[in-house]
FIKE-570345 format. One line per 8 residues: for each residue x, y, z of C-alpha. Coordinates in nm, 2 decimals, always signed. Each point is the difference from the previous one (the first is absolute). Layout:
BEGIN
X,Y,Z | ...
% end
This chain:
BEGIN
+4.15,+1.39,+6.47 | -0.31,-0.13,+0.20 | -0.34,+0.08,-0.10 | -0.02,+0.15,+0.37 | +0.30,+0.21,-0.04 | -0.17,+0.14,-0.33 | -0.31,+0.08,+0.15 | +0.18,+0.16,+0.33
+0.22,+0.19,-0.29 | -0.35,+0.11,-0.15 | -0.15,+0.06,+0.33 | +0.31,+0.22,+0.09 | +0.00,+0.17,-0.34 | -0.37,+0.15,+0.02 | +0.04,+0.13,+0.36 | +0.34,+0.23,-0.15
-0.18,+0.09,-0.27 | -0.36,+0.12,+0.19 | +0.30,+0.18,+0.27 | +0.16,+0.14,-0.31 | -0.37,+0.12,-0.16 | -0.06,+0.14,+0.36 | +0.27,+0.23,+0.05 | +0.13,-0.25,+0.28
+0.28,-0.06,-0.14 | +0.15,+0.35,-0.26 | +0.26,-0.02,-0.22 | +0.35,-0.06,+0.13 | -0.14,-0.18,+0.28 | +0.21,-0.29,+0.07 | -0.16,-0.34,+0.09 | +0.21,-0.24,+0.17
-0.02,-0.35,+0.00 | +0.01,-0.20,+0.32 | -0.19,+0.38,+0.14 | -0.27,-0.12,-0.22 | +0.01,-0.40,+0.04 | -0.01,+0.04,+0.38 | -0.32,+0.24,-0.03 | -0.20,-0.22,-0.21
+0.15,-0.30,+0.17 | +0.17,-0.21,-0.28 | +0.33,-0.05,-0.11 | +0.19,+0.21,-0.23 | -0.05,-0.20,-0.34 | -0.33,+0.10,-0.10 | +0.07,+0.35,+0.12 | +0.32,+0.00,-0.24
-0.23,-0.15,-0.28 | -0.28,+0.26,+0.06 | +0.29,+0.29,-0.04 | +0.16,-0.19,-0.33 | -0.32,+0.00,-0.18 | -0.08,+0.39,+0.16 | +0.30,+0.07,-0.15 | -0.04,-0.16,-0.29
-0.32,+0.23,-0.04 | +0.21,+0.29,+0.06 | -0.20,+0.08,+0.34 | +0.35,-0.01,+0.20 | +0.33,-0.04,-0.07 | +0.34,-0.18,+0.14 | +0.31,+0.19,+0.04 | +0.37,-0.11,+0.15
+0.01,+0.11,+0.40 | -0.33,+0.24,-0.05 | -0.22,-0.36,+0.00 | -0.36,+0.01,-0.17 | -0.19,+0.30,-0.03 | -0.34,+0.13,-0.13 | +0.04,+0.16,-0.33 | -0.14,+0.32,-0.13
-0.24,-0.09,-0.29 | +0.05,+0.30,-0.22 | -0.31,+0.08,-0.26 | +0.23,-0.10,-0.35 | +0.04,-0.32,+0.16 | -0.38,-0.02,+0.01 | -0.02,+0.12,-0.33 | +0.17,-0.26,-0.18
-0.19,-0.27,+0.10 | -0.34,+0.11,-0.14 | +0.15,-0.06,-0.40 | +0.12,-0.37,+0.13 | -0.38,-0.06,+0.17 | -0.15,+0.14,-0.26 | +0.15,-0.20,-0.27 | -0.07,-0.29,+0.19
-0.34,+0.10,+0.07 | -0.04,+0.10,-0.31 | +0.04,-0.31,-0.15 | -0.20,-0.21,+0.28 | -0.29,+0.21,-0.02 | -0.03,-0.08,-0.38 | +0.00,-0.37,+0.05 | -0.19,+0.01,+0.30
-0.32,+0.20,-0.16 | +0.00,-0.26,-0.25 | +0.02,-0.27,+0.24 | -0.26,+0.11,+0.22 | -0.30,+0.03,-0.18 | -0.14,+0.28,+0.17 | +0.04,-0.16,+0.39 | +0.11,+0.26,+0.20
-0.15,-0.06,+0.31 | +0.34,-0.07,+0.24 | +0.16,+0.31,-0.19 | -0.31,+0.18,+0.14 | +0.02,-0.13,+0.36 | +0.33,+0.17,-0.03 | -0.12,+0.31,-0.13 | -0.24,+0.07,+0.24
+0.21,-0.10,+0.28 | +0.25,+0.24,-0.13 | -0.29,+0.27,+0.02 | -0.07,-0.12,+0.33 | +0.31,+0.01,+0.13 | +0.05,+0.36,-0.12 | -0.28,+0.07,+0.15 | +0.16,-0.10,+0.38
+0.35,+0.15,-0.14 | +0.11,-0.31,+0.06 | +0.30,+0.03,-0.27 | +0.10,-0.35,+0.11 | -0.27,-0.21,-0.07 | -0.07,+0.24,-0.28 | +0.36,-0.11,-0.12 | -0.07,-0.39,+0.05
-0.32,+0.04,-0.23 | +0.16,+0.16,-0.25 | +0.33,-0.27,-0.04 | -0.28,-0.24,-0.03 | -0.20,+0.20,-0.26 | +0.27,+0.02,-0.19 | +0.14,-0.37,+0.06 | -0.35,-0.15,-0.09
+0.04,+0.15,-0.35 | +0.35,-0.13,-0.02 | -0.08,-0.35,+0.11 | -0.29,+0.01,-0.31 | +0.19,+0.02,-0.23 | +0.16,-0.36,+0.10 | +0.35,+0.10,-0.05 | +0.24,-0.11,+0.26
+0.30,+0.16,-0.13 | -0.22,+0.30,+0.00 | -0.09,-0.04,+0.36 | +0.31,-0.08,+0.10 | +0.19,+0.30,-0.09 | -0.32,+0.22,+0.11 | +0.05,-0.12,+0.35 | +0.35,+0.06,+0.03
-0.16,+0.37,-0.01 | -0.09,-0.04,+0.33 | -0.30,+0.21,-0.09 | -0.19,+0.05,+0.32 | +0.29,+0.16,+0.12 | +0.06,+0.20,-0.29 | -0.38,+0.14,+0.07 | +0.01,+0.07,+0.38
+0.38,+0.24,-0.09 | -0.18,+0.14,-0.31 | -0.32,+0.14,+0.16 | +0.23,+0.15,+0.28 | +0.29,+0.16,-0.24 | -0.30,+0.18,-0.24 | -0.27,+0.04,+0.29 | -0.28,-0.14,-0.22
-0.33,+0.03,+0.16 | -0.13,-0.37,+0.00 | -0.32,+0.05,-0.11 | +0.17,+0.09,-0.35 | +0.27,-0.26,+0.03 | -0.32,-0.25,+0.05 | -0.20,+0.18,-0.25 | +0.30,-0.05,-0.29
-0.11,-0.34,-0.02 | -0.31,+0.01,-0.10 | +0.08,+0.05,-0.34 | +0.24,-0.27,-0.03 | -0.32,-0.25,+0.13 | -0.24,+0.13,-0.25 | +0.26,-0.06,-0.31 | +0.04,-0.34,+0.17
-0.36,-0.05,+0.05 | -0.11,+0.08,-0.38 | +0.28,-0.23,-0.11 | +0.20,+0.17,-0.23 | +0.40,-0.05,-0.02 | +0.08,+0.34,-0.16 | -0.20,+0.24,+0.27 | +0.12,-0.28,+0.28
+0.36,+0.05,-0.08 | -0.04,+0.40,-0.09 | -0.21,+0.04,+0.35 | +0.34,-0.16,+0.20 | +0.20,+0.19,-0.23 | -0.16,+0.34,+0.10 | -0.06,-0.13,+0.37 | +0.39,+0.01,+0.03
+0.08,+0.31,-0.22 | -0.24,+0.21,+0.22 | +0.19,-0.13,+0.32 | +0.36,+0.05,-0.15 | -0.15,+0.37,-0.10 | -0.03,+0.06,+0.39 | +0.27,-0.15,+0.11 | +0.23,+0.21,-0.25
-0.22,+0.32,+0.13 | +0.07,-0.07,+0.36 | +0.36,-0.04,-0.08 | +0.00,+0.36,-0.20 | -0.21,+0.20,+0.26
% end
């Protein structure tokens, strides 16, 4: 595969996935192909690329003579990801408080442009932010087996269909990070990884809420 058909695959992938986040495109939509090669003018290998890894994510999904459709996110599905982040997390943000001595200044660029974004209720950017707040404590703790099975997450996404299934205001969704920076900030492992711990339990909590009301 050629670097350009990777980035065209990416390229494709983010414009379903903002359609998806939109309403655009609702569950059971289907999303053809060469429909959607000849709109955004390529040919129909990156677009199949950008609906393998979609589905791969569980955004859509591939059925005999029904073709590709969006998928219906359901809250348990949400649900079980926070344990799997969380022990991840978990673990990162014990190595990475160690490892940082105290320098948290990118983590707080993202903060406050999470507050900032919440601010404009601009869940997108707000979304972006917070992948990268989260990412920036992974990548400290300078474990690439780590990393890599964070990203496969896909956790920008996971975000974005979050914040809509529980209707979290975004100032609180910003605000839940603030005590995850402070534990990072004074540098200890044990109220880094219990502040990631908690961050994920509270979200679970209101995911499992909105599922039972």
């Amino acid at each position: 595969m050629s670097l350009t058909r990777a980035m065209l695959g990416q390229q494709i992938r983010e414009i379903l996935l903002e359609r998806i986040f939109k309403g655009e495109l609702q569950p059971g939509d289907r999303i053809v192909e060469l429909q959607l090669a000849n709109e955004l003018g390529t040919s129909q290998a990156p677009v199949r690329e950008a609906l393998r890894e979609l589905q791969s994510l569980g955004f859509v999904e591939h059925q005999p003579y029904r073709g590709t459709r969006v998928r219906r996110i359901t809250e348990e599905e949400l649900a079980e990801i926070f344990p799997v982040r969380a022990a991840l997390e978990e673990l990162a943000a014990q190595e990475a408080a160690s490892r940082l001595n105290g320098k948290v200044e990118e983590l707080e660029r993202e903060f406050e442009a999470m507050r900032a974004a919440a601010a404009r209720k601009d869940l997108q950017d707000l979304a972006g932010h917070d992948a990268r707040f989260h990412r920036l404590i992974v990548e400290a703790a300078e474990n690439k087996v780590l990393l890599d099975l964070w990203k496969t997450l896909r956790v920008e996404a996971r975000v974005v269909v979050t914040a809509l299934k529980i209707d979290i205001d975004l100032d609180e969704l910003a605000e839940m990070h603030r005590p995850l920076l402070e534990a990072l900030a004074e540098g200890s492992p044990e109220k880094a990884g219990r502040a990631l711990k908690y961050h994920f339990e509270v979200l679970q909590a209101m995911v499992k809420g909105r599922e039972n009301a």
